[in-house]
N, C-alpha and C positions, 0 to 999 in steps of 0.2 A: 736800227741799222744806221748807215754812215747817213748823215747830213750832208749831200755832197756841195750842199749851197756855200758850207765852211771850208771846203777845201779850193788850192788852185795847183789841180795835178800837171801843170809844166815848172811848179816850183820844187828847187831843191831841199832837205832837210835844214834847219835853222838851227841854232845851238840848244834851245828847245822847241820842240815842233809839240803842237797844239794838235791833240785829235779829240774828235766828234763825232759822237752819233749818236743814236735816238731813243734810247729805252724805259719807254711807256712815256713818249708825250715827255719828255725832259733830256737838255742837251748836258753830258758828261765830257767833261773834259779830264785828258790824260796827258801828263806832260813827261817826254821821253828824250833823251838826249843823246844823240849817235855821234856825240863826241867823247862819251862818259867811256871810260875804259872798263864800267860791270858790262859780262856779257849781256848781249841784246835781249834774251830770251829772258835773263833774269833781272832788269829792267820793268819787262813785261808784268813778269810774278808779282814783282816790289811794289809797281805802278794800285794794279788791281788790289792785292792785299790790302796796301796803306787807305785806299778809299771804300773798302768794304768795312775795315776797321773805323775808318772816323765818319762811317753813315754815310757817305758821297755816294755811295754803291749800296743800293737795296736789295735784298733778297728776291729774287726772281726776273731784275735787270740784265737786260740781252746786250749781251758783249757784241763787238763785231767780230763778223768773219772771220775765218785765216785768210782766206783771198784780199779780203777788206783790207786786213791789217800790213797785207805782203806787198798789194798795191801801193798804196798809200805812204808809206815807208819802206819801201824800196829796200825788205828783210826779202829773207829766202823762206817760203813755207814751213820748211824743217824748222827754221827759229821758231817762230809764233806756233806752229805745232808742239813743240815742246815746251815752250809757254805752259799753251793749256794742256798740256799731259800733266805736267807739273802740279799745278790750279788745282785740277780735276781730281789728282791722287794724292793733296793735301785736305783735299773737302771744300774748298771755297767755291767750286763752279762745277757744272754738272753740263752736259751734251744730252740733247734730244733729236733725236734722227730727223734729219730732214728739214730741222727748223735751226738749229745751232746752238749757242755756247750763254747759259743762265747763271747770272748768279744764286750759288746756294748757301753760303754760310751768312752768317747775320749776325754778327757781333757789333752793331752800330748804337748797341745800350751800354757794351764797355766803351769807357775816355781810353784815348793811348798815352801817356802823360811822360816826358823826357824832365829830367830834374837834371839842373846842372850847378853845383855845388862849387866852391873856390879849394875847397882843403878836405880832406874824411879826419874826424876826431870824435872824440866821444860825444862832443854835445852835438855836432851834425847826424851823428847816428842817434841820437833821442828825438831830431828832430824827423829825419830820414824813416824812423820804425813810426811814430806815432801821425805821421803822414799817411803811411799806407792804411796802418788800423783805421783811421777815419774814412779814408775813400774805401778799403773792404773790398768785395769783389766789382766795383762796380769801373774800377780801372786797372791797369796795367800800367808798370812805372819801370822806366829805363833810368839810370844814373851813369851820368859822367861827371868829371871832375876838370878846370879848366887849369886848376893853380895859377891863379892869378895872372895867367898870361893872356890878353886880349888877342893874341892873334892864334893860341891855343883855343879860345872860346870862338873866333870866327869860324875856323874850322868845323868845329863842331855845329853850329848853327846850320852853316851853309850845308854841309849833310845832310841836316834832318828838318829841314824847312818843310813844311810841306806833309810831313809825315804821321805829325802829331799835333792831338786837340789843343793841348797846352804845353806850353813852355815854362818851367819853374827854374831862376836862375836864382844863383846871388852875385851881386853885380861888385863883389869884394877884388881889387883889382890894385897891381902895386902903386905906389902914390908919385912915382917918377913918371907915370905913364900919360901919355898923352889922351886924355879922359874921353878928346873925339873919336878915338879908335874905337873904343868899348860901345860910345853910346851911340856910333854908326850900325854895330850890329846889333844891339837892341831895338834901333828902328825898324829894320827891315822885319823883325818880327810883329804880325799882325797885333793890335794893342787888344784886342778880346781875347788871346792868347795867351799872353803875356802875364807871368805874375811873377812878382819881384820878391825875395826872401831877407830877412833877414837886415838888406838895407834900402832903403827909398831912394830916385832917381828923377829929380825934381824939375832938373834939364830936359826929359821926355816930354813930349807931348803927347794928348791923349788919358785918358783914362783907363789904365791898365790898373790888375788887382794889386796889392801890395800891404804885406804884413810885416813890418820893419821895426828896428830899436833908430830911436834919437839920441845916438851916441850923446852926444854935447848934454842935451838935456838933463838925459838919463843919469848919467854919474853926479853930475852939478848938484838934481835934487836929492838921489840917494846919501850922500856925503852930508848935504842939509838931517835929511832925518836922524843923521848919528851923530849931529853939532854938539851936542850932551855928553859925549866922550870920547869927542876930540878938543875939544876947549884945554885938555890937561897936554896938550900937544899944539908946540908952538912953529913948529917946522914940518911939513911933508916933502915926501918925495914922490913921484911917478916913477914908475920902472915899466918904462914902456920901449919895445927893440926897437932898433933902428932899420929894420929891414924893409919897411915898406907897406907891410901885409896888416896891420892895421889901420882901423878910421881917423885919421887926425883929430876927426871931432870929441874921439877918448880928452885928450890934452886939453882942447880945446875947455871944455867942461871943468877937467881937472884946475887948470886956470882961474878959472871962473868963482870957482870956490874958494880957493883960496886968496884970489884979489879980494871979496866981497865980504871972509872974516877974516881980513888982514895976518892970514900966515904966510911964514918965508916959505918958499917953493923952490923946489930944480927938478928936472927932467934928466932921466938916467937910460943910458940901452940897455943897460945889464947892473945885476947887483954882485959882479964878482969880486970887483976893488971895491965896495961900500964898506967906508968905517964908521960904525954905530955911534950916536949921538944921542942924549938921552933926549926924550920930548921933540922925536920924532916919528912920526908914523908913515907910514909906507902902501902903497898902493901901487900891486902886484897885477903884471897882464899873464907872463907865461909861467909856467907852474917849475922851471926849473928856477927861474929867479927867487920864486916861493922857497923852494928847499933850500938856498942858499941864505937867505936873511934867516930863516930857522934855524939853519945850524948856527950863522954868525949870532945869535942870540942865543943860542944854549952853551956855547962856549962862552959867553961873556958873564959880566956879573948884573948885565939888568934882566928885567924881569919883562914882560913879554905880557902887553896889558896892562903895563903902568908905565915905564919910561920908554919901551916902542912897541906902535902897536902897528900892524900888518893888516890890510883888507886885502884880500884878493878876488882875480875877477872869475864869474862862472861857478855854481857850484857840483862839487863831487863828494863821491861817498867820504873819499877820503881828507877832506878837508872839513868835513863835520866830526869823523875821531880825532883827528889834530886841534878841533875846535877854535879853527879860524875863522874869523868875518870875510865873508861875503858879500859883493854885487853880481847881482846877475839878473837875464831875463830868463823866462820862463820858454826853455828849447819844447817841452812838449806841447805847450799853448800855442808855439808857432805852428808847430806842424799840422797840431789840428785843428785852427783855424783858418793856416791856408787848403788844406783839405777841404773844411766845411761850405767857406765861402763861394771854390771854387765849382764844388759840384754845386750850389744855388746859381750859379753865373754871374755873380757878383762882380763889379768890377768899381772896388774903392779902396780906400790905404785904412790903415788900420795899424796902428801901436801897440807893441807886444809889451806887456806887462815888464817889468823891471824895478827890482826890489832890493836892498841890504835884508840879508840874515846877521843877523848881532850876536858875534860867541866873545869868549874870550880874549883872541889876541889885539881885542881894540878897548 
C-alpha cells in the first residue's frame, strides 16, 4: 500500500510527481506527469508496463488503490479505473476481491532495448539483424534513426528515458555541430545503460559499453598492409563528401599515410570532375563516387590495377564481382559483440576488427 510517510497531501502535482508505496517490504516508484499531454489513464498503463518490463515490478507486487491513486493525484476514479481495466485485459495485473490490484505478467528476464542508429543502409542492417540473432528471445528491440541531428536524437531520448534497460546509439553526428549538444544528451543517459556503436565518445565520463572503429587508425594501418601495391602509385586521392556525415578521422588517417610514405595527396567531395592521372589511386567513401571512377576508367585507356587503382570503403556483394579493394570493418562482429557483451553486463570499449580485402582494382 501507499507509504504515506513519502507523501505531503497539501502539495500540488510537480512536473513530475513521485509516487510510493509498499509491495512486499520495497518502495516502488512511479513517475507521472500531469503536464504530459498522453491521457492520464494511459500514463498509468505505460508507467506500470515499462517497470514490469525492466523487473522494477515483480510478479505478484500490489499496486495501489484506485482510491489511493485518485487521492494522491488528484485523477477522477474513472481515469485509474480504466487504467486498470486496461492492465487487467492486457494480462499484466489481475484483481483479487477484496484485497486489490497484483501484478501478474512477468517479463523481467526479457531486456527492453531502444537502438538509435544515425542512417538505415545495408551495413547498419547487417549490423541491426545480427544484433538481434545474438540477444535471441531474451530482448526485445525498438529502432529509431536520429540522422545526424542532435536535437532529433534529444527528442528521442527524452521520450524513452526511463523506459528501457539499454540504450544502443551511434553518436555519428554532422561535424558543424556543436559537439556539447549531443554529448549533453548522452549524459543524462545512465552510463550502465548506455552502449555506444559503431564510434567511441571519449569526452564522456563514466564507464559506459562501447564497440567502435578508430577511424584515424584503422584506414592509416589498413593502407600500410597493402604498401606492396601502392608503391607503383605515386599520387592518392580521398573522395570523401563534404556533407558532414562522416568521421574526419577517415582523412585524418588518410593523411597520415600518405605523409609517412611520402605521396602527393588531395582531398576530393565527389569524383564527378576527376581527370584521371596515371599512378594514381583512389580511395573511395560513397559507392556512387565508386561507379563514377569505374566508368571514368573504363572509358579511358588505362587499366584499372596498374596505372589507377581504386579501394573502396565497406564491403558488399557487389563489389567482390567488380573485384575491387576493400576496407572495412566487420558490421556483423559489431552487432554481435554489442549483443554478447551487453547481455554479460559488461561495461568496456572494445575495437571492431577492421581489414583490407585485396582484389584487383589496386
Amino acid at each position: 500500500m501507499i507509504d504515506k510517510q513519502s507523501f505531503d497531501h497539501r502539495r500540488q502535482p510537480q512536473s513530475f510527481v513521485d509516487m510510493y508505496y509498499n509491495p512486499s517490504a520495497s518502495v516502488y516508484k512511479l513517475q507521472f506527469n500531469p503536464k504530459d499531454k498522453t491521457p492520464k489513464y494511459k500514463q498509468i498503463v505505460q508507467s506500470v508496463i515499462t517497470d514490469i518490463e525492466r523487473g522494477v515490478l515483480k510478479k505478484g507486487a500490489q499496486l495501489p488503490s484506485i482510491s489511493e491513486l485518485s487521492v494522491e493525484y488528484y485523477l477522477a476514479r474513472d481515469t485509474v479505473e480504466k487504467a486498470y481495466r486496461e492492465l487487467r485485459e492486457r494480462g499484466y495485473i489481475t484483481s483479487v476481491q477484496g484485497k486489490g490490484y497484483y501484478v501478474q505478467a512477468n517479463d523481467a528476464a526479457k531486456l527492453k532495448i531502444l537502438l538509435v542508429f544515425n542512417k538505415l543502409s545495408s551495413y547498419k542492417k547487417i549490423i541491426y539483424y545480427a544484433f538481434l540473432k545474438a540477444l535471441g528471445d531474451r530482448a526485445t528491440v525498438d529502432l529509431q534513426i536520429h540522422h545526424y541531428s542532435a536535437q532529433h536524437f534529444q527528442e528521442i531520448i527524452e521520450k524513452n528515458l526511463g523506459k528501457y534497460n539499454y540504450y544502443v546509439v551511434m553518436p555519428h553526428f554532422t561535424q558543424d555541430l556543436d559537439k556539447a549538444d549531443y554529448l549533453k544528451v548522452l549524459a543524462t543517459i545512465p552510463t550502465n545503460e548506455l552502449v555506444l556503436l559503431d564510434k567511441d565518445v571519449p569526452e564522456l565520463t563514466g564507464n559506459s559499453l562501447s564497440v567502435y572503429q578508430n577511424f584515424d587508425k584503422d584506414i592509416c594501418e589498413a593502407l600500410e598492409t597493402a604498401q606492396d601495391l601502392l608503391t607503383k602509385y605515386s599520387r592518392m586521392v580521398l573522395v570523401l563528401p563534404g556533407d558532414g556525415n562522416y568521421p574526419v578521422e577517415i582523412a585524418h588517417g588518410f593523411r597520415s599515410f600518405c605523409i609517412n610514405y611520402q605521396k602527393e595527396f588531395v582531398i576530393k567531395e565527389n569524383a564527378l570532375n576527376e581527370h584521371l592521372q596515371p599512378g594514381t589511386a583512389y580511395v573511395v567513401i560513397e559507392e556512387t563516387d565508386l561507379s563514377e571512377l569505374v566508368k571514368k576508367v573504363r572509358q579511358s585507356s588505362y587499366l584499372l590495377g596498374r596505372e589507377i587503382g581504386i579501394i573502396s570503403f565497406n564491403e558488399t556483394t557487389l563489389k567482390e564481382l567488380l573485384n575491387i579493394t576493400v576496407v572495412t570493418t566487420d558490421f556483423e562482429a559489431m552487432g554481435y559483440t554489442a549483443a554478447a557483451l551487453l547481455l554479460d553486463h559488461k561495461q568496456i570499449k572494445v575495437k571492431n576488427p577492421f581489414y583490407m580485402i585485396r582484389r584487383g582494382s589496386l
